[in-house]
mmCIF file as gemmi writes it, N, C-alpha and C atoms, coordinates in Angstrom:
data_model
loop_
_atom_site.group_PDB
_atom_site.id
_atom_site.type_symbol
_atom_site.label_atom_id
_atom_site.label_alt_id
_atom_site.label_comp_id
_atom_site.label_asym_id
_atom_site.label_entity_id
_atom_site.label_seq_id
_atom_site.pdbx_PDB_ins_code
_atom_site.Cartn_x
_atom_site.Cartn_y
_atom_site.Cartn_z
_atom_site.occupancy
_atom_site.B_iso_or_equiv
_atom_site.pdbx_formal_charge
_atom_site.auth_seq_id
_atom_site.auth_asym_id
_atom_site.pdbx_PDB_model_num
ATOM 1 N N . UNK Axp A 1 ? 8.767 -12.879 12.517 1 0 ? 1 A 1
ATOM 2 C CA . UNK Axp A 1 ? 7.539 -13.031 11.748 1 0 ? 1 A 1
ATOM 3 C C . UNK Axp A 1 ? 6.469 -12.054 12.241 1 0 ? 1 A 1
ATOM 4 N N . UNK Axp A 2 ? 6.188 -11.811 13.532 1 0 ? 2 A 1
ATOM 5 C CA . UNK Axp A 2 ? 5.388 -10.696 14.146 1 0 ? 2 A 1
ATOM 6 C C . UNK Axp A 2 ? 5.74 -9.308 13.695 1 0 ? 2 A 1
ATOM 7 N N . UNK Axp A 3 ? 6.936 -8.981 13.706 1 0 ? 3 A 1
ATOM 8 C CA . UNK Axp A 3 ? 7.226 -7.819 12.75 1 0 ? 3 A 1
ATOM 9 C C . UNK Axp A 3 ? 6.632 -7.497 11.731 1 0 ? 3 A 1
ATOM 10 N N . UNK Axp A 4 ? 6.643 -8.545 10.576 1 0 ? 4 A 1
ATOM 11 C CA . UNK Axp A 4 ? 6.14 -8.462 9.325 1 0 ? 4 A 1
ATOM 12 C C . UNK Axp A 4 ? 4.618 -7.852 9.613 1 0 ? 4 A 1
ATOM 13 N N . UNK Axp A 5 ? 4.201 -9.428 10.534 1 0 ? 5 A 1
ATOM 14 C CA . UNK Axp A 5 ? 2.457 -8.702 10.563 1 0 ? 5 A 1
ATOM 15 C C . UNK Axp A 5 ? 1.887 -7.387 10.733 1 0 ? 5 A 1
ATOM 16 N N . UNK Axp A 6 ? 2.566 -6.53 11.863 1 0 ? 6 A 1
ATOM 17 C CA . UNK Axp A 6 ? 2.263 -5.599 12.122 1 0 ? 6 A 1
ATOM 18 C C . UNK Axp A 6 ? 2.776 -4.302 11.548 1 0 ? 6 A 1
ATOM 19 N N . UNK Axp A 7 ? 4.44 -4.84 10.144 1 0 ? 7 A 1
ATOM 20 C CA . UNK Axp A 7 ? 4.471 -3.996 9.449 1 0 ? 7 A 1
ATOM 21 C C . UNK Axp A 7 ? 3.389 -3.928 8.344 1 0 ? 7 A 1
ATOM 22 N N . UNK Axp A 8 ? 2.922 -5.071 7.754 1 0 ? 8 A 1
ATOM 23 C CA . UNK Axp A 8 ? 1.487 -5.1 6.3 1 0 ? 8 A 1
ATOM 24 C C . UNK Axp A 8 ? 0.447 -4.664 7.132 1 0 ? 8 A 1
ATOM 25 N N . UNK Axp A 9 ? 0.003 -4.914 8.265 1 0 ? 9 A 1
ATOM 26 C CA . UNK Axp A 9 ? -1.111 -4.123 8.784 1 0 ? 9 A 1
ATOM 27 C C . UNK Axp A 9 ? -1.35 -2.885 8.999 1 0 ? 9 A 1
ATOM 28 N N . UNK Axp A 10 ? -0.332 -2.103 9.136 1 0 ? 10 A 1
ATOM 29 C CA . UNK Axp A 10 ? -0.062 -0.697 9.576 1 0 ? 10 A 1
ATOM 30 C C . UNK Axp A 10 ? -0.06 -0.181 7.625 1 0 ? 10 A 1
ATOM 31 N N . UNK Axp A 11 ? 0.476 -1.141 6.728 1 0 ? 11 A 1
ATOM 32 C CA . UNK Axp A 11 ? 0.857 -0.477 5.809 1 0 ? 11 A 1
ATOM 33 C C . UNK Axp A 11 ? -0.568 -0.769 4.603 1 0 ? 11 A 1
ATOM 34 N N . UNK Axp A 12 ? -1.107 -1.921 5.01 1 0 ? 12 A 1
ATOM 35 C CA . UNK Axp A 12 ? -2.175 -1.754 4.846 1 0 ? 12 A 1
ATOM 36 C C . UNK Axp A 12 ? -3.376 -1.471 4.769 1 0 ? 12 A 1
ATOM 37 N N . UNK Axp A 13 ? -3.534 -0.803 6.263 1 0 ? 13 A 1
ATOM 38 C CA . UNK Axp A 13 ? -4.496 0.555 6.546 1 0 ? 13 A 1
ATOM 39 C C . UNK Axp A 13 ? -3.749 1.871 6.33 1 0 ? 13 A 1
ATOM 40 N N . UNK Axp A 14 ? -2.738 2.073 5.48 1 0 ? 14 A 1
ATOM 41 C CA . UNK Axp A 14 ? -2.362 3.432 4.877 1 0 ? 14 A 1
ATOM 42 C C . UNK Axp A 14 ? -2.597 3.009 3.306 1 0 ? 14 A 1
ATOM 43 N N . UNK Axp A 15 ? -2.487 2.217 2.613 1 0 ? 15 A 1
ATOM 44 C CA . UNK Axp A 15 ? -2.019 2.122 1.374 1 0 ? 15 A 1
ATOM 45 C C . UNK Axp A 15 ? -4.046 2.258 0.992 1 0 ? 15 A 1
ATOM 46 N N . UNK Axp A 16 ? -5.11 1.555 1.572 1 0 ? 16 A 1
ATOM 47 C CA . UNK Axp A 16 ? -6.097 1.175 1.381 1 0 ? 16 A 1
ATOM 48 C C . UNK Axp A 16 ? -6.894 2.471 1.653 1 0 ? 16 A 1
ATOM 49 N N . UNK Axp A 17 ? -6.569 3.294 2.706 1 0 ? 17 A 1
ATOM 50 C CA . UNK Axp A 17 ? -7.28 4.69 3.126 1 0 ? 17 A 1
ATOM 51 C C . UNK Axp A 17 ? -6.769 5.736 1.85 1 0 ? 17 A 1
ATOM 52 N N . UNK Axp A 18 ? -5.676 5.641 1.642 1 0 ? 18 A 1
ATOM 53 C CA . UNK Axp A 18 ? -4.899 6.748 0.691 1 0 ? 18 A 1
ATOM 54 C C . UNK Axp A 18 ? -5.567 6.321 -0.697 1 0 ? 18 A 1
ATOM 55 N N . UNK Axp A 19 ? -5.89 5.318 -0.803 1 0 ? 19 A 1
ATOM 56 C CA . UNK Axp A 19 ? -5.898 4.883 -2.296 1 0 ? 19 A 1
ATOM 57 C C . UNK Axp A 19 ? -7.643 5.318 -2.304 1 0 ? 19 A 1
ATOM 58 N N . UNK Axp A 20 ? -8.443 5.12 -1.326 1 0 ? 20 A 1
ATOM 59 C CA . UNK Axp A 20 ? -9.932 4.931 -1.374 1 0 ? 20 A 1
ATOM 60 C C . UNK Axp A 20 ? -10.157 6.405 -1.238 1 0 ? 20 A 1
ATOM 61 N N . UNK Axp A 21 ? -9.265 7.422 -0.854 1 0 ? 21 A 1
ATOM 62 C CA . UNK Axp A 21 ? -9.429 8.589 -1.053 1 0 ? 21 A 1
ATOM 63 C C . UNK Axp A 21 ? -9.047 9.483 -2.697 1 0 ? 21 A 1
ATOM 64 N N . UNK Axp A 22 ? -7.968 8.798 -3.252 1 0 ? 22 A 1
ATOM 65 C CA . UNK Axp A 22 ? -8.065 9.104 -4.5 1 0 ? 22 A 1
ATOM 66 C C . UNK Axp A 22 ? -8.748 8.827 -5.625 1 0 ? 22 A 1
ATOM 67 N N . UNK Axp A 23 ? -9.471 7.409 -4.845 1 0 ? 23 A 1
ATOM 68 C CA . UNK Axp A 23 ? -10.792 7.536 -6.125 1 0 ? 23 A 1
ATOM 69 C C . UNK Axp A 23 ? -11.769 7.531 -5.641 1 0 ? 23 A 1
ATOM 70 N N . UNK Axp A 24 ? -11.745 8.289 -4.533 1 0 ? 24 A 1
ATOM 71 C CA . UNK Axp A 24 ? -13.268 9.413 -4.362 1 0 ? 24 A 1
ATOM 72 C C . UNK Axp A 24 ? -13.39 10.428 -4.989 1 0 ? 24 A 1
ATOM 73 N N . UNK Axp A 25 ? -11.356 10.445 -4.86 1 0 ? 25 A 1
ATOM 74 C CA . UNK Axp A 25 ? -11.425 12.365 -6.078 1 0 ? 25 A 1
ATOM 75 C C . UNK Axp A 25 ? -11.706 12.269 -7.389 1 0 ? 25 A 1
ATOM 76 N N . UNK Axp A 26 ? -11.698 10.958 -7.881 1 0 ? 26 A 1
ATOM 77 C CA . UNK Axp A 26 ? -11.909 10.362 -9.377 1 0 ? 26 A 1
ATOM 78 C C . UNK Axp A 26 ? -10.552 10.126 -9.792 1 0 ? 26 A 1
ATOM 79 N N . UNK Axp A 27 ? -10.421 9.208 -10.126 1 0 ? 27 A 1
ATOM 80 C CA . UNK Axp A 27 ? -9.31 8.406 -10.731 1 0 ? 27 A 1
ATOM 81 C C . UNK Axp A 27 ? -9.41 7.275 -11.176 1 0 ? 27 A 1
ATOM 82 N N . UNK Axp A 28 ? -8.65 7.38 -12.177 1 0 ? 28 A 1
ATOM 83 C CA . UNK Axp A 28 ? -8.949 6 -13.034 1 0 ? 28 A 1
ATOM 84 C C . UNK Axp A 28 ? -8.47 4.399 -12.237 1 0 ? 28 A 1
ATOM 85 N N . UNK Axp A 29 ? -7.805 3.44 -12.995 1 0 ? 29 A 1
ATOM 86 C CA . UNK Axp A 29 ? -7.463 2.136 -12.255 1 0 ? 29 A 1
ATOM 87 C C . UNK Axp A 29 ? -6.472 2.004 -11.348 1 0 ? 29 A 1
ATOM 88 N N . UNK Axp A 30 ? -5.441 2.767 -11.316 1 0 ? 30 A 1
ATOM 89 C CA . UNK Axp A 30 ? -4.635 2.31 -11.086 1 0 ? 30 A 1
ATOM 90 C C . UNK Axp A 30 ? -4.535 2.715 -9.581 1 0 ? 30 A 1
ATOM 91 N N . UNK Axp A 31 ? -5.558 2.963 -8.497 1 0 ? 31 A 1
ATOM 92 C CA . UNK Axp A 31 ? -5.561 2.403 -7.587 1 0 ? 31 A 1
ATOM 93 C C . UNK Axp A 31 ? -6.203 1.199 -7.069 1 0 ? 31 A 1
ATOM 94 N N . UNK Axp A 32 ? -6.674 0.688 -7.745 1 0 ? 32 A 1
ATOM 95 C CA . UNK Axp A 32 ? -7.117 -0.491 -7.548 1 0 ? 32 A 1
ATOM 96 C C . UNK Axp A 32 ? -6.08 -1.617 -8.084 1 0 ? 32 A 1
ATOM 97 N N . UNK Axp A 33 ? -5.241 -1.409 -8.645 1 0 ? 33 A 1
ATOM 98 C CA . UNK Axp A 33 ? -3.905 -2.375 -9.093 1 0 ? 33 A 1
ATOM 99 C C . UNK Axp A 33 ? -2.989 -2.307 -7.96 1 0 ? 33 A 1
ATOM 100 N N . UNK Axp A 34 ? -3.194 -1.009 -7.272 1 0 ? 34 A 1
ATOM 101 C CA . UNK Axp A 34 ? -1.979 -1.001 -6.209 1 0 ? 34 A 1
ATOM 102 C C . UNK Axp A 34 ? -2.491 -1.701 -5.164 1 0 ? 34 A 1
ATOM 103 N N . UNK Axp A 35 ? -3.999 -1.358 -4.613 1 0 ? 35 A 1
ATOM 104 C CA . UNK Axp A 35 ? -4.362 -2.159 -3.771 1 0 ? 35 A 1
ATOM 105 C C . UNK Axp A 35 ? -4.157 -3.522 -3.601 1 0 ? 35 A 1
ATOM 106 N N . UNK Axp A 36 ? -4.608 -4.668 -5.258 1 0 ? 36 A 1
ATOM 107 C CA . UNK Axp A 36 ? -4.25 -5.872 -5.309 1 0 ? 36 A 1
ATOM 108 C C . UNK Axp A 36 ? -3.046 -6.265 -5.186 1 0 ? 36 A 1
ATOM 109 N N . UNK Axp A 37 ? -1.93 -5.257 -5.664 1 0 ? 37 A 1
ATOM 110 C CA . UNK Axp A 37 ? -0.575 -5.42 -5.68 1 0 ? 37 A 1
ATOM 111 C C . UNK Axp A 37 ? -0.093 -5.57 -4.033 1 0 ? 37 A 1
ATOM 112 N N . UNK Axp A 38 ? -1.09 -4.934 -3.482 1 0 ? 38 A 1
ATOM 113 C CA . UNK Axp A 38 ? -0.568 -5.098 -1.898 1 0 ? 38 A 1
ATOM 114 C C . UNK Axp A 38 ? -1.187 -6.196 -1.477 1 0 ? 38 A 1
ATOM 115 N N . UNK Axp A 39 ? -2.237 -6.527 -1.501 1 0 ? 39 A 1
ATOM 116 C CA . UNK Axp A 39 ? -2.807 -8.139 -1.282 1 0 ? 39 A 1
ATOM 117 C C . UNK Axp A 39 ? -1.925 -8.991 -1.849 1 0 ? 39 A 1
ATOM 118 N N . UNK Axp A 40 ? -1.615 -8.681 -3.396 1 0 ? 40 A 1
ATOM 119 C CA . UNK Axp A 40 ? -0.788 -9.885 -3.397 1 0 ? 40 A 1
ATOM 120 C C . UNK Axp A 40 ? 0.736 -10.297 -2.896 1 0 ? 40 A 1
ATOM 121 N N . UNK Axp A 41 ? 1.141 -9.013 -2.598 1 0 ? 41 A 1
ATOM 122 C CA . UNK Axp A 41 ? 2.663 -8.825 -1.887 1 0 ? 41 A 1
ATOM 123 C C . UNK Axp A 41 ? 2.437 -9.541 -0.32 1 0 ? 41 A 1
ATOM 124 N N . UNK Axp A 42 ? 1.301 -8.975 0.292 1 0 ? 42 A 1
ATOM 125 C CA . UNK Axp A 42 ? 1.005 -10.016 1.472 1 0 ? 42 A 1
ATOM 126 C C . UNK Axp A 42 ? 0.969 -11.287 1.813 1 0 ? 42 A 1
ATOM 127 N N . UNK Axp A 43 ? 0.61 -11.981 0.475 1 0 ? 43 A 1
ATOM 128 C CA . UNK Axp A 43 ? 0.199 -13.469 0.536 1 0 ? 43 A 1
ATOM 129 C C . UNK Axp A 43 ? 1.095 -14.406 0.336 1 0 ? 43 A 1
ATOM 130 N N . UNK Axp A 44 ? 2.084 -13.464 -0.829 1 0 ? 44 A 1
ATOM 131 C CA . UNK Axp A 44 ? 3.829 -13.808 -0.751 1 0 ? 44 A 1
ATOM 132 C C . UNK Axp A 44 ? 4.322 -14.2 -0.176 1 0 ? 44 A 1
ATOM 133 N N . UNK Axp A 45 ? 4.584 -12.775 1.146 1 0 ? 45 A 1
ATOM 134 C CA . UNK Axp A 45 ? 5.103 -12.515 2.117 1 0 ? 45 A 1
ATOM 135 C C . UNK Axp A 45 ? 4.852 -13.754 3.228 1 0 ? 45 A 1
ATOM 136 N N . UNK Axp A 46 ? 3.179 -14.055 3.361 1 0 ? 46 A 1
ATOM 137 C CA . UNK Axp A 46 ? 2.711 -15.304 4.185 1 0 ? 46 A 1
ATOM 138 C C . UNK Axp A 46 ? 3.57 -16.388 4.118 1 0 ? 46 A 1
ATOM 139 N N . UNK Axp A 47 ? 3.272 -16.923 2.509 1 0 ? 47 A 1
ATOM 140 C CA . UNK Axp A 47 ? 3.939 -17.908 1.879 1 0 ? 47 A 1
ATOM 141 C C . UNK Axp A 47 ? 5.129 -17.942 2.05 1 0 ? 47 A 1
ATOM 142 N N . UNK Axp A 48 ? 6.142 -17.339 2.395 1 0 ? 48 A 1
ATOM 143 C CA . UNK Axp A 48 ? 7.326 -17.192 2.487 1 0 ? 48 A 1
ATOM 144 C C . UNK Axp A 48 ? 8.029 -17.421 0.549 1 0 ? 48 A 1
ATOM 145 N N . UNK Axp A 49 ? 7.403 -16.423 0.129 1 0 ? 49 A 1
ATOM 146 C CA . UNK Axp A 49 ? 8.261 -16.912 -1.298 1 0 ? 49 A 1
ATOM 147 C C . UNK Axp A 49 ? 9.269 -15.228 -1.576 1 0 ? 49 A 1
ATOM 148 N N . UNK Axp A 50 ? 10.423 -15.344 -1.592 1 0 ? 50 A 1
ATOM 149 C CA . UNK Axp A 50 ? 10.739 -14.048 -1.969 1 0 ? 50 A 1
ATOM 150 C C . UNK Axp A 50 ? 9.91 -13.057 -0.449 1 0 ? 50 A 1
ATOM 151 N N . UNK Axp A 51 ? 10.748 -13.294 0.52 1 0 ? 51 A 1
ATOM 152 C CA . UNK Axp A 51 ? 9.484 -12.479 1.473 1 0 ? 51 A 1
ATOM 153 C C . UNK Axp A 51 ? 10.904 -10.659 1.69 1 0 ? 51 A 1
ATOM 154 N N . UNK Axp A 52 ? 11.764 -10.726 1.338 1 0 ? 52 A 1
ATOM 155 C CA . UNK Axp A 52 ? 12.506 -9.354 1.013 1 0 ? 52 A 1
ATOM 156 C C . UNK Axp A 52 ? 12.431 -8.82 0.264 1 0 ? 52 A 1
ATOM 157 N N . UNK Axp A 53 ? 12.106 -8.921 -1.166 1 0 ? 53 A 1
ATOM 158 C CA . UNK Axp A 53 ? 11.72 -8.536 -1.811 1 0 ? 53 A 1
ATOM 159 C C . UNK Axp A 53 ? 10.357 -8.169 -1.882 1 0 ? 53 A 1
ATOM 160 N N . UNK Axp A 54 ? 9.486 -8.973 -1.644 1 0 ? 54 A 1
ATOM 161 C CA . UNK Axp A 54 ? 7.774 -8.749 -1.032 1 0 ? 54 A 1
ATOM 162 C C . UNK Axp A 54 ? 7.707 -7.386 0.249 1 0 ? 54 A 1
ATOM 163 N N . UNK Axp A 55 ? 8.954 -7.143 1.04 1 0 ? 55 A 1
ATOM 164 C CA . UNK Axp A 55 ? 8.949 -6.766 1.285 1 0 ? 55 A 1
ATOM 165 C C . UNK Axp A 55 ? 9.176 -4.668 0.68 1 0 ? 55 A 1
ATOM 166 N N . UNK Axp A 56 ? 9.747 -4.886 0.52 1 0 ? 56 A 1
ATOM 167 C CA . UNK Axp A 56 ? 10.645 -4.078 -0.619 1 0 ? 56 A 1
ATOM 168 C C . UNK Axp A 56 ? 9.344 -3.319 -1.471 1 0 ? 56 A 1
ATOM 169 N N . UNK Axp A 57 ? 8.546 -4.158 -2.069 1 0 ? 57 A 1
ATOM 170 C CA . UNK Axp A 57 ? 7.385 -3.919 -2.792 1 0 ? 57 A 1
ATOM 171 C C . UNK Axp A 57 ? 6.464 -3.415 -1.638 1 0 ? 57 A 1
ATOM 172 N N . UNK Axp A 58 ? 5.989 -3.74 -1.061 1 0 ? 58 A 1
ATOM 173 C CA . UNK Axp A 58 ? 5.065 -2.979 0.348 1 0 ? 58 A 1
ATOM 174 C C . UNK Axp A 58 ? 5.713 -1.99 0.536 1 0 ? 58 A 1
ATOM 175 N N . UNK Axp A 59 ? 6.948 -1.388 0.66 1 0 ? 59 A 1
ATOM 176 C CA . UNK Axp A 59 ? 7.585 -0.838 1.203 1 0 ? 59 A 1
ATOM 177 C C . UNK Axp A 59 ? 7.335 0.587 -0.113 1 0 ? 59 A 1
ATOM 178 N N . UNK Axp A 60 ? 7.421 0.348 -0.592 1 0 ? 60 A 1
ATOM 179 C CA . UNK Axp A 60 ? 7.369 1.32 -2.286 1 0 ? 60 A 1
ATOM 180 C C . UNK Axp A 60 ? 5.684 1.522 -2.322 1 0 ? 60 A 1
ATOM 181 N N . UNK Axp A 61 ? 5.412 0.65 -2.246 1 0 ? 61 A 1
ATOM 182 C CA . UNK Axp A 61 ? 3.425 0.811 -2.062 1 0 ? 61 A 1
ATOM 183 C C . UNK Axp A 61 ? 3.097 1.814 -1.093 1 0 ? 61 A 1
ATOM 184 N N . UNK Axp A 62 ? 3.857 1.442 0.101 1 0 ? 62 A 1
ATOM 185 C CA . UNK Axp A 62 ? 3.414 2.73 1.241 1 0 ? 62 A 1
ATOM 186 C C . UNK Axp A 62 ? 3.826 4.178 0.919 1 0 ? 62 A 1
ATOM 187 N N . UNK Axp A 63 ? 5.205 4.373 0.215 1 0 ? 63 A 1
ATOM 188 C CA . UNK Axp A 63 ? 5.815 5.554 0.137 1 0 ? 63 A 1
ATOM 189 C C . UNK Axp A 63 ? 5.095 5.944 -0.816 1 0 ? 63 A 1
ATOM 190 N N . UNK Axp A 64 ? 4.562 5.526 -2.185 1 0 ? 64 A 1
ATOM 191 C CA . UNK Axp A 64 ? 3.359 5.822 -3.26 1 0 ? 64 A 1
ATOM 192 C C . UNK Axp A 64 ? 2.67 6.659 -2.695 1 0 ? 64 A 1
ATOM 193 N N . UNK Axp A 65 ? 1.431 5.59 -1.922 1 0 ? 65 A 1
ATOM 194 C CA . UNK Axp A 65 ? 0.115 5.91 -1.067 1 0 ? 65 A 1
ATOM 195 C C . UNK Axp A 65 ? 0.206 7.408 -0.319 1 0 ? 65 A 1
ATOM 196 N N . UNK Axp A 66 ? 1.503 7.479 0.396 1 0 ? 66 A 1
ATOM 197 C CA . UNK Axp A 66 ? 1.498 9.043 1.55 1 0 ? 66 A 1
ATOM 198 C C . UNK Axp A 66 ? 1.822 9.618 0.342 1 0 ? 66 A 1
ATOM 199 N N . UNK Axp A 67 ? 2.835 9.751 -1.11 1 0 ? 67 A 1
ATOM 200 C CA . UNK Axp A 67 ? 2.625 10.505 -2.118 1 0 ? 67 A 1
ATOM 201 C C . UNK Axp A 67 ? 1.44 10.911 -2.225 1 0 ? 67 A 1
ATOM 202 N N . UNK Axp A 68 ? 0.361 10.088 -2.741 1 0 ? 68 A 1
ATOM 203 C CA . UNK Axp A 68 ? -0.715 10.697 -3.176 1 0 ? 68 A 1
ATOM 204 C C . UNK Axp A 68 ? -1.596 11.404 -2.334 1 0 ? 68 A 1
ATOM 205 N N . UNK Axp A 69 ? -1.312 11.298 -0.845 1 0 ? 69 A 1
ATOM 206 C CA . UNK Axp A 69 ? -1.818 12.194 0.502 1 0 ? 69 A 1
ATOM 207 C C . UNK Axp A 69 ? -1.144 13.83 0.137 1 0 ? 69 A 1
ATOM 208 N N . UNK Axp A 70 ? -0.045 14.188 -0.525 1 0 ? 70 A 1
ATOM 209 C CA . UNK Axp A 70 ? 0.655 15.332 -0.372 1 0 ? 70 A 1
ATOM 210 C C . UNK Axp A 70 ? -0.513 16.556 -0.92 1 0 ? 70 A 1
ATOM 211 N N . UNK Axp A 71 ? -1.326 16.362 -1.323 1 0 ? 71 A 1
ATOM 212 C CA . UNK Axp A 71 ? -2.046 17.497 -1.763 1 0 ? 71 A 1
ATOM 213 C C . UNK Axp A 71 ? -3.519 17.665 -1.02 1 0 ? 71 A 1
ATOM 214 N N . UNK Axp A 72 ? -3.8 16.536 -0.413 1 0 ? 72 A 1
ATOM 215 C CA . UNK Axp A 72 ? -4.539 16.925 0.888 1 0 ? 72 A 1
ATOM 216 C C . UNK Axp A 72 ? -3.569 17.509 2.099 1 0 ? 72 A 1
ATOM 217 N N . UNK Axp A 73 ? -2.477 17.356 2.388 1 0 ? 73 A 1
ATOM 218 C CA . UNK Axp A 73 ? -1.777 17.365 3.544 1 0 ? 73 A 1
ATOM 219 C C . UNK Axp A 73 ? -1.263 19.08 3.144 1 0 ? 73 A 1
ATOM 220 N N . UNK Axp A 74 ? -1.175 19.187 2.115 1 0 ? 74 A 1
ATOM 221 C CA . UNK Axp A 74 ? -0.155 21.088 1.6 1 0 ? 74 A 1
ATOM 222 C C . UNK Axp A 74 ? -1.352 21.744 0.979 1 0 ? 74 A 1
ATOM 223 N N . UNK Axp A 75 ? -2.512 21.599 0.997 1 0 ? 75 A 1
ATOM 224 C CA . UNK Axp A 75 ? -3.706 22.712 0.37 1 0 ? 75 A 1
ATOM 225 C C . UNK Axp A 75 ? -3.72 23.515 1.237 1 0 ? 75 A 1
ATOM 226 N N . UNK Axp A 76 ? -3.778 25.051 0.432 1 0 ? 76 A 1
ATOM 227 C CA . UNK Axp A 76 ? -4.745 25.929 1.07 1 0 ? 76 A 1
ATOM 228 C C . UNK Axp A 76 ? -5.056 25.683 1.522 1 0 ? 76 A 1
């Protein structure tokens, strides 16, 4: 269970920094759906309902989030 925590925490200060940086650049909603989507994958996860699959979903949320880092990370 400590695993988990410190995997949504780690993945939650990436998914929340990455996302708050793309709509600084302007962007429409759909970082703010991913964000909730990760709150709500967390609370799941708490709950123990479906917590591999909850997992699975965090897991796709994080790999998203460093996506949308690739063009700060490869600019000129």
């Amino acid at each position: 269970m400590k695993k988990i925590h410190i995997f949504n925490t780690i993945a939650g200060i990436i998914i929340i920094l990455s996302m708050s940086l793309v709509l600084t650049g302007g962007s429409n909603n759909i970082p703010f759906f991913l964000i909730i989507l990760f709150f709500i994958s967390y609370f799941m996860q708490a709950i123990d309902i479906g917590k591999s699959v909850w997992t699975m979903v965090t897991g796709l949320l994080v790999v998203w989030s460093l996506g949308s880092l690739l063009p700060y990370l490869f600019a000129p």
